[in-house]
Z-matrix of the N, CA and C atoms (Angstrom, degrees):
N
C 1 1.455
C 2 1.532 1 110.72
N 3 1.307 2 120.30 1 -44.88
C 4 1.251 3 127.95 2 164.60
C 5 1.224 4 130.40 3 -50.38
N 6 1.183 5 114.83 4 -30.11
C 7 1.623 6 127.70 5 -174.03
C 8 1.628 7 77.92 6 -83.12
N 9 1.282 8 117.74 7 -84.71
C 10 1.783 9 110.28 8 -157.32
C 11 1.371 10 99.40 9 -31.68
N 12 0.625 11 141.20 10 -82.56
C 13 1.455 12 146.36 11 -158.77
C 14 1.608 13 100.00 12 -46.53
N 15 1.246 14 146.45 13 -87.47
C 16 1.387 15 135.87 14 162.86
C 17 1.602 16 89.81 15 3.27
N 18 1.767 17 109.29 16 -95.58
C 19 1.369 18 115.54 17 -153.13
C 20 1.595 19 108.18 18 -47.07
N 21 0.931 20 125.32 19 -7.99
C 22 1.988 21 115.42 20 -165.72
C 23 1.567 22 88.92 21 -106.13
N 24 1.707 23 119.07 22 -23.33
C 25 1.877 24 108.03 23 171.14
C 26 1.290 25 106.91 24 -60.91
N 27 1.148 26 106.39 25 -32.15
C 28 2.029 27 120.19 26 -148.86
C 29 1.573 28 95.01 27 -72.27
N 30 1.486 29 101.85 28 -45.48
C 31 1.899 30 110.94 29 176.31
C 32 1.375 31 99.01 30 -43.37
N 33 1.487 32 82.39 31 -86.24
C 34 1.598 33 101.85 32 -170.60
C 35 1.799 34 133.30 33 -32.16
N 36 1.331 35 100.17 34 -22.58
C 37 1.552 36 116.22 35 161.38
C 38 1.432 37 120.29 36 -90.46
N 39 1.676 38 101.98 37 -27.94
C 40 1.585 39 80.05 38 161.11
C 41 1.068 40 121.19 39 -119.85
N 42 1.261 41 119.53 40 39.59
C 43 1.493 42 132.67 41 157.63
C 44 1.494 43 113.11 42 -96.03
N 45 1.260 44 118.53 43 -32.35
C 46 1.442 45 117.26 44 151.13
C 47 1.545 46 126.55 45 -64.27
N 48 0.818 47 120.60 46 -54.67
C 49 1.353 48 118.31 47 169.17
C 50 1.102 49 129.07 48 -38.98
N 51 1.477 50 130.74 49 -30.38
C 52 1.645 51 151.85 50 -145.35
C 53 1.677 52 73.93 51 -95.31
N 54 1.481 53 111.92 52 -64.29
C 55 1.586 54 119.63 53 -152.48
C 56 1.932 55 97.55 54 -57.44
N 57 1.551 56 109.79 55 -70.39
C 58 1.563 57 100.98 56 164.28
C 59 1.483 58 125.97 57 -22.41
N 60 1.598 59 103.10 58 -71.33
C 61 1.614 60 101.49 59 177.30
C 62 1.690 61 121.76 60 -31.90
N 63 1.628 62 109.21 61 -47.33
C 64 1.404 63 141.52 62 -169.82
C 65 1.909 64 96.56 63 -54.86
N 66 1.603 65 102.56 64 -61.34
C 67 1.196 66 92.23 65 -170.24
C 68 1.785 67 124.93 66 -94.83
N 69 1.362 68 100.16 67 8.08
C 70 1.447 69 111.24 68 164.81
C 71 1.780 70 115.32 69 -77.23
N 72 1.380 71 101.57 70 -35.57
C 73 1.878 72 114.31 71 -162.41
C 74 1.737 73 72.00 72 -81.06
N 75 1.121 74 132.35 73 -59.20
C 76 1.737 75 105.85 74 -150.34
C 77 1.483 76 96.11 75 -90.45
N 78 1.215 77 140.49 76 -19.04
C 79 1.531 78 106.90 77 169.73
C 80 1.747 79 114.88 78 -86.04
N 81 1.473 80 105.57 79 0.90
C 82 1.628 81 102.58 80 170.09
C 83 1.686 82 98.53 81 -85.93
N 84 1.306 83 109.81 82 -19.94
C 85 1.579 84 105.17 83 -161.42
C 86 2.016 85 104.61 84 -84.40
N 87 1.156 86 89.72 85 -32.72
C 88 1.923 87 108.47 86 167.97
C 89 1.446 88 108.70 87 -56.62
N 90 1.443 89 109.09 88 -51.71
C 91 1.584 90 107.60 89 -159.52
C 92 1.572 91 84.35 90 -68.46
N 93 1.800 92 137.95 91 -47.71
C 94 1.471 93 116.45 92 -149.09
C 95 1.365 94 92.98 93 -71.72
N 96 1.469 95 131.48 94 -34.58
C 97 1.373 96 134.77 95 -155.02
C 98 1.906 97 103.65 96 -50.38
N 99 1.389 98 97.90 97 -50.47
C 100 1.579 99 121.93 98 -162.38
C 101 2.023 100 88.77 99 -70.62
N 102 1.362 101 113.88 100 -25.91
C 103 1.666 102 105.31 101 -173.36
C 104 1.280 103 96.16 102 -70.06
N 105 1.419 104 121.41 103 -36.96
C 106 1.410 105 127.86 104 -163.89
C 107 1.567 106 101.11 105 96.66
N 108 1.357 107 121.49 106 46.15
C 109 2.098 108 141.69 107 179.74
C 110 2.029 109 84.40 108 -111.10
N 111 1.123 110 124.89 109 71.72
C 112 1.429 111 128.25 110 178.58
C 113 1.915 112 88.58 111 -75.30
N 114 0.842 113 123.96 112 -55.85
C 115 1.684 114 107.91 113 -168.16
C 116 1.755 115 109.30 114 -67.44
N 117 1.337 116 106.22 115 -69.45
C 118 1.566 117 96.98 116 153.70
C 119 1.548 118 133.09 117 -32.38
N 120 1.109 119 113.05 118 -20.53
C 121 1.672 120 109.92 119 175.43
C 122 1.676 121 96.69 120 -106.20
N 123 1.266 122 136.72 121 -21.94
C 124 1.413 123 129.48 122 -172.73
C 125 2.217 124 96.34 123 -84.17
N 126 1.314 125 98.04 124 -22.08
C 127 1.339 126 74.74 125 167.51
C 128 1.539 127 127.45 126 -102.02
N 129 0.908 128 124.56 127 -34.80
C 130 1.373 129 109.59 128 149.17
C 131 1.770 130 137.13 129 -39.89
N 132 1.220 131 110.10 130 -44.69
C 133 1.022 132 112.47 131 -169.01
C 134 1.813 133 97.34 132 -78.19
N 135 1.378 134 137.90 133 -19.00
C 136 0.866 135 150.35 134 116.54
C 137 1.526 136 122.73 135 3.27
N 138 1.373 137 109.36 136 -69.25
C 139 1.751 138 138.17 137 -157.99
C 140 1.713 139 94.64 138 -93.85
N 141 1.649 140 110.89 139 -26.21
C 142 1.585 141 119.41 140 166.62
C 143 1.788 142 132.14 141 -66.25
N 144 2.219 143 88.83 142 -29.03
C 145 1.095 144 99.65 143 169.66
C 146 1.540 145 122.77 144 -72.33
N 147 1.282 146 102.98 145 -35.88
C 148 1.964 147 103.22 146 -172.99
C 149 1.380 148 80.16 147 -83.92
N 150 1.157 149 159.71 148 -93.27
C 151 1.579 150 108.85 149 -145.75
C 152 1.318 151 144.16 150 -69.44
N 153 1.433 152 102.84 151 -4.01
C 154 1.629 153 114.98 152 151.34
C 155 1.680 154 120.24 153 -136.64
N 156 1.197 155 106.31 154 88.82
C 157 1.213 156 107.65 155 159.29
C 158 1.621 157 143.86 156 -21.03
N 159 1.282 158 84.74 157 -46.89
C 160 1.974 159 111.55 158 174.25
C 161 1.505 160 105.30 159 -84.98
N 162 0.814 161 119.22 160 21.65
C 163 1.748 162 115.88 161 -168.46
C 164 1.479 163 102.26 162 -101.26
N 165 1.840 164 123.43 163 90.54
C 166 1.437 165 135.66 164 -164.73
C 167 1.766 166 97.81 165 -73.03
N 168 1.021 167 96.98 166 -31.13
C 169 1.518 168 90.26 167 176.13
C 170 1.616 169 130.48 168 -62.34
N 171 1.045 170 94.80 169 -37.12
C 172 1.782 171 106.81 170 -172.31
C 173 1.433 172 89.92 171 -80.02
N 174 1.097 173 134.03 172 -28.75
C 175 1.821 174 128.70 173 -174.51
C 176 1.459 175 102.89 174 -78.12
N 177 1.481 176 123.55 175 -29.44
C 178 1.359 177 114.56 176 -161.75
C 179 2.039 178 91.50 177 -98.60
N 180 1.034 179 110.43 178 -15.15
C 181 1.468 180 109.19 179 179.33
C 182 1.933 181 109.98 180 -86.47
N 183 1.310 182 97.62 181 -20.88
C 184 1.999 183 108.66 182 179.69
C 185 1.597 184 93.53 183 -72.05
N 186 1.673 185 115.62 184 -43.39
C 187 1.244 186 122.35 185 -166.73
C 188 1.376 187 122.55 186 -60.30
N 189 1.996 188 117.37 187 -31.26
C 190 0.998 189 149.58 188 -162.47
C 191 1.923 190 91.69 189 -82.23
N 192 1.527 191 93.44 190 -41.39
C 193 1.858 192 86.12 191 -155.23
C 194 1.960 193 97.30 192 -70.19
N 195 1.876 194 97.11 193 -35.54
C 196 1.314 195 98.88 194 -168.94
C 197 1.705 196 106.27 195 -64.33
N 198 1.136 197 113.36 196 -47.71
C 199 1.528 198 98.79 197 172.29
C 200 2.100 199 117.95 198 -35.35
N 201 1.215 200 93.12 199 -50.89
C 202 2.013 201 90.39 200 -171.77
C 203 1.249 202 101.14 201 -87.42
N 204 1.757 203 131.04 202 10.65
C 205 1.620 204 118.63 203 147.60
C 206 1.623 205 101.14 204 -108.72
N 207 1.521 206 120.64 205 14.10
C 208 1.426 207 117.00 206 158.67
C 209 1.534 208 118.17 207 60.86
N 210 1.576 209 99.18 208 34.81
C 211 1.568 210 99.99 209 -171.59
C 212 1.678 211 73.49 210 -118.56
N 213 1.481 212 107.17 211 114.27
C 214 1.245 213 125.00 212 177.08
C 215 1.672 214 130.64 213 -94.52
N 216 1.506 215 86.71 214 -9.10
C 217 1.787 216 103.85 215 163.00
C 218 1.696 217 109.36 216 -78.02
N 219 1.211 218 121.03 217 -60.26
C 220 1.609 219 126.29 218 148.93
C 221 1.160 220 123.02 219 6.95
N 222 2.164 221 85.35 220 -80.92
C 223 1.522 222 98.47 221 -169.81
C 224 1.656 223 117.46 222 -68.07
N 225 1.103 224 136.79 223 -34.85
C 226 1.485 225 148.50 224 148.45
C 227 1.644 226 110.82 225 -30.97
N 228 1.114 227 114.37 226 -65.66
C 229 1.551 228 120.34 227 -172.89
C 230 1.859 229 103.23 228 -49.47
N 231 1.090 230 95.90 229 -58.89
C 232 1.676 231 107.63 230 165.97
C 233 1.390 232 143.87 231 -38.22
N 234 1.310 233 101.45 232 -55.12
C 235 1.477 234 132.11 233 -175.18
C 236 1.998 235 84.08 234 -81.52
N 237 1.498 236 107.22 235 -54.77
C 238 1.598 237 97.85 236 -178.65
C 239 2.186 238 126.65 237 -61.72
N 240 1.895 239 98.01 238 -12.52
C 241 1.291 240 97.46 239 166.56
C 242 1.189 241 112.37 240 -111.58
N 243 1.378 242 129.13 241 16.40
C 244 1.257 243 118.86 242 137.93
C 245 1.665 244 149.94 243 -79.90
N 246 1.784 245 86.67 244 -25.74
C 247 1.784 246 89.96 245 149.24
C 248 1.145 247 134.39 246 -96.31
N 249 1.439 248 116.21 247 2.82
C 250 1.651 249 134.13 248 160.12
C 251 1.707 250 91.87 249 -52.82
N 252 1.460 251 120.78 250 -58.54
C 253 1.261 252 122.18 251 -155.25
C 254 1.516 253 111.53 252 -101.17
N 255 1.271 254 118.30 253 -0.78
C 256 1.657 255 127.32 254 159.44
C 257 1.464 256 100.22 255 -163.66
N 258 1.155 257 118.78 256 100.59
C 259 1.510 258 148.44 257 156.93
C 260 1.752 259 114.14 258 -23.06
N 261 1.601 260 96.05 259 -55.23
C 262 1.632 261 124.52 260 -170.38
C 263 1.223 262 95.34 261 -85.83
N 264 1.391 263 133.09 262 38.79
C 265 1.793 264 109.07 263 -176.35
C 266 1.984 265 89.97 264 -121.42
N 267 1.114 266 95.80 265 111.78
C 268 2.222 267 127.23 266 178.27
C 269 1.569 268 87.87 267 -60.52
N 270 1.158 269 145.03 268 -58.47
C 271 1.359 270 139.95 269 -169.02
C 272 1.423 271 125.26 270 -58.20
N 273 1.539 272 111.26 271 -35.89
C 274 1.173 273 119.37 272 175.19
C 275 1.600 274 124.12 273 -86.59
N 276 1.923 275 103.47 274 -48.51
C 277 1.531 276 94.32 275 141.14
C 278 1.364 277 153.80 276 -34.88
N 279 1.911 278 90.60 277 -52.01
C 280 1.816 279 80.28 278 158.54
C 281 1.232 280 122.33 279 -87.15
N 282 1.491 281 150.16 280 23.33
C 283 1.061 282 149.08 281 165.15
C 284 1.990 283 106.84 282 -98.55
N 285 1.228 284 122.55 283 -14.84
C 286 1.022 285 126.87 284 179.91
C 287 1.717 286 92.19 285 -89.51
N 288 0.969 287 119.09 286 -63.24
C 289 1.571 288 130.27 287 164.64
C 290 1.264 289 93.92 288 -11.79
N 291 1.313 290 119.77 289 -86.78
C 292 1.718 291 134.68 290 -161.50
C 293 1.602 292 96.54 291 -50.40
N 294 1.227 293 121.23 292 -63.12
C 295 1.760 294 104.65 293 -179.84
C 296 1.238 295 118.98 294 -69.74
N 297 1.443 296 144.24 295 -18.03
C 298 1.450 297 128.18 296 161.53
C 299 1.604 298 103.31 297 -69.21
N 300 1.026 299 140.43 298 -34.51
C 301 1.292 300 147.24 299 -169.08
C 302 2.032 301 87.99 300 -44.89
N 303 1.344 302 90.35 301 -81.60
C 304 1.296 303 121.21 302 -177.23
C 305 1.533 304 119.64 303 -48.32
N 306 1.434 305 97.74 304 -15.56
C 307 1.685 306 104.36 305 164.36
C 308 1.738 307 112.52 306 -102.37
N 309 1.497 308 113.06 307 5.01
C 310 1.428 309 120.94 308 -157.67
C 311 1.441 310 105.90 309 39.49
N 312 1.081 311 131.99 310 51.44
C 313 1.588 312 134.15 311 156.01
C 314 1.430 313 111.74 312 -79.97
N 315 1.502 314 99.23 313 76.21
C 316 1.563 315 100.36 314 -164.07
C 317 1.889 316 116.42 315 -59.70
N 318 1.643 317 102.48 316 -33.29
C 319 1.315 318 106.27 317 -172.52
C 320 1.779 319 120.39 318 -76.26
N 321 1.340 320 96.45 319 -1.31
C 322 1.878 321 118.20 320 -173.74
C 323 1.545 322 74.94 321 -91.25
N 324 1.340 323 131.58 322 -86.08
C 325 0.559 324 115.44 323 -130.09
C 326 1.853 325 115.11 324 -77.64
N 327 0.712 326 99.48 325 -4.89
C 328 1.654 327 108.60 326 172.16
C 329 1.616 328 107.03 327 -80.02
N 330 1.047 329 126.85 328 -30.16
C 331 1.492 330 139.52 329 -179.29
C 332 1.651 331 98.04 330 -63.73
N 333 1.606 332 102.27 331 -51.23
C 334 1.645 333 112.69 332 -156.99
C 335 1.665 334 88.95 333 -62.45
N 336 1.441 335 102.49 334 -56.50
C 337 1.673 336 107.51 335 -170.52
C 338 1.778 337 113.91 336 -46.53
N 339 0.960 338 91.32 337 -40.87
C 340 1.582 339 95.63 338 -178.68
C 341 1.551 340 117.73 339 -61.18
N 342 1.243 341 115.92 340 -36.30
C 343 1.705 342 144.94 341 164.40
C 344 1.470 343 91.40 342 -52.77
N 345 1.007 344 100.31 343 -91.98
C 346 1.641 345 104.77 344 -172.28
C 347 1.829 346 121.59 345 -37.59
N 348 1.452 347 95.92 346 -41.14
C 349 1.662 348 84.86 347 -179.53
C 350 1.851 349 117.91 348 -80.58
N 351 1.326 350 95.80 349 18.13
C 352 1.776 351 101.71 350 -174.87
C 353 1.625 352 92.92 351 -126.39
N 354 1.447 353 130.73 352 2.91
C 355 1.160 354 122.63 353 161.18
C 356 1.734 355 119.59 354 -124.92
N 357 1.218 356 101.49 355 -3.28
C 358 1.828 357 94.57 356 -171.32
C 359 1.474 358 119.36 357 -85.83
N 360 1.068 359 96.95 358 151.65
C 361 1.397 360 107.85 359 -162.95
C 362 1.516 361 113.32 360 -131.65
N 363 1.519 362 102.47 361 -33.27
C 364 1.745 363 113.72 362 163.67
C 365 1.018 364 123.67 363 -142.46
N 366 2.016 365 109.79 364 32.40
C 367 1.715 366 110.06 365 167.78
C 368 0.901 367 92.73 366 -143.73
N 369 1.486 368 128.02 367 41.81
C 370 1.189 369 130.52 368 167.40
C 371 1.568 370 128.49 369 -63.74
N 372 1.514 371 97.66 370 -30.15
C 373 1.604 372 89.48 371 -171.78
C 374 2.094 373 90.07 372 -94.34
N 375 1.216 374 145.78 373 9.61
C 376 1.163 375 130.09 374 125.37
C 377 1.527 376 141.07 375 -6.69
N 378 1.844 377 96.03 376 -51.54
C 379 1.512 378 111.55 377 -165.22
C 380 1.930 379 119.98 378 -62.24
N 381 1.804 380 94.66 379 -29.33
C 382 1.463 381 101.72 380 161.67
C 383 1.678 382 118.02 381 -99.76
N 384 1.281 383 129.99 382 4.85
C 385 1.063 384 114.20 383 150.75
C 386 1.833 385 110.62 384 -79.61
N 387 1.044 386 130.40 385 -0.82
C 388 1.390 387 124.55 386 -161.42
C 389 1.572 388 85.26 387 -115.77
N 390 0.863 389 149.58 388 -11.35
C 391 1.803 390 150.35 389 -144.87
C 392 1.927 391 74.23 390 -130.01
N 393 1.067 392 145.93 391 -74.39
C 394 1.610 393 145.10 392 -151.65
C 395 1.453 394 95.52 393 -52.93
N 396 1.606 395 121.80 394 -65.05
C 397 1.786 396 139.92 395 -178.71
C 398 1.195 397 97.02 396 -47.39
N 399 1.656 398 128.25 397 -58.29
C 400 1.670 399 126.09 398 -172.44
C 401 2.057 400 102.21 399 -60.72
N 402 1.241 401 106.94 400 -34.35
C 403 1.299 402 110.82 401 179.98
C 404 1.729 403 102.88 402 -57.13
N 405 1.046 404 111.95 403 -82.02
C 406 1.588 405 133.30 404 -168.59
C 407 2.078 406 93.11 405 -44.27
N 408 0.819 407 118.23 406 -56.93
C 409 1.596 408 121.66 407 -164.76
C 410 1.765 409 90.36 408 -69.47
N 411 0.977 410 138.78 409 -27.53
C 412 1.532 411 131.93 410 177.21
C 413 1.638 412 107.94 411 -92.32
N 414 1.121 413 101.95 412 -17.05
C 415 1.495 414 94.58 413 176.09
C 416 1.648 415 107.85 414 -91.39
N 417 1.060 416 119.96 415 -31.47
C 418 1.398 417 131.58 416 -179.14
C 419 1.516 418 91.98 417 -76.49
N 420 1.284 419 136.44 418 -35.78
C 421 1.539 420 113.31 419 -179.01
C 422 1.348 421 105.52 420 -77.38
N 423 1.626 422 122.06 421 -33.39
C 424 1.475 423 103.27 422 169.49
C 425 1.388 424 146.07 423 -50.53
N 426 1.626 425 104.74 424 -45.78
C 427 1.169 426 121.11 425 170.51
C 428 1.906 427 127.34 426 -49.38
């Protein structure tokens, strides 16, 4: 009886810890991001993922760095496990938005818009800058 109990503290301490560790590496990994420390913040936020896997934030911030080192397979993979892991997240939509745009993936991106206008809450007024660009790029393919 004694031993279980030991062993379920031993969890329980380092199941706390993982979560601390978790939220020390991504708000140290936020603050370098915001200095503009993109390698310093890709490893932490990194070191944020193995102790939380589920952590949508640190994926949509890896996604952010891979965009300004322009590795656009990255930034996709990222931006795509962050709405694996929050569905409702406007930042990552519109950042997926911005690269189908930019791939003229007209039918992504009408999909994304449609996503977005049944979840936004503070990129809402986005939805007609993204509807004007889809305008202009279909009219320019007509012509």
């Amino acid at each position: 009886m004694k031993l279980t109990i030991k062993i379920l503290a031993i969890f329980f301490f380092l199941f706390t810890t993982a979560i601390s560790a978790n939220d020390h590496y991504f708000s140290e990994a936020k603050e370098l991001f915001d200095k503009g420390k993109y390698k310093e913040s890709k490893f932490l936020l990194q070191r944020s993922i193995v102790f939380n896997p589920k952590h949508s934030k640190s994926y949509l911030y890896l996604a952010k760095i891979f965009n300004v080192e322009e590795n656009e397979s990255e930034e996709i993979k990222n931006l795509n496990s962050t709405l694996l892991l929050e569905p409702k997240n406007e930042e990552a939509t519109f950042l997926l938005i911005e690269i189908e745009l930019s791939r003229s993936n007209f039918s992504e991106v009408k999909q994304l818009r449609n996503n977005l206008k049944e979840i936004c809450l503070l990129l809402c007024e986005k939805i007609s800058s993204i509807n004007e660009r889809l305008d202009d790029i279909e009219a320019k393919n007509e012509s």
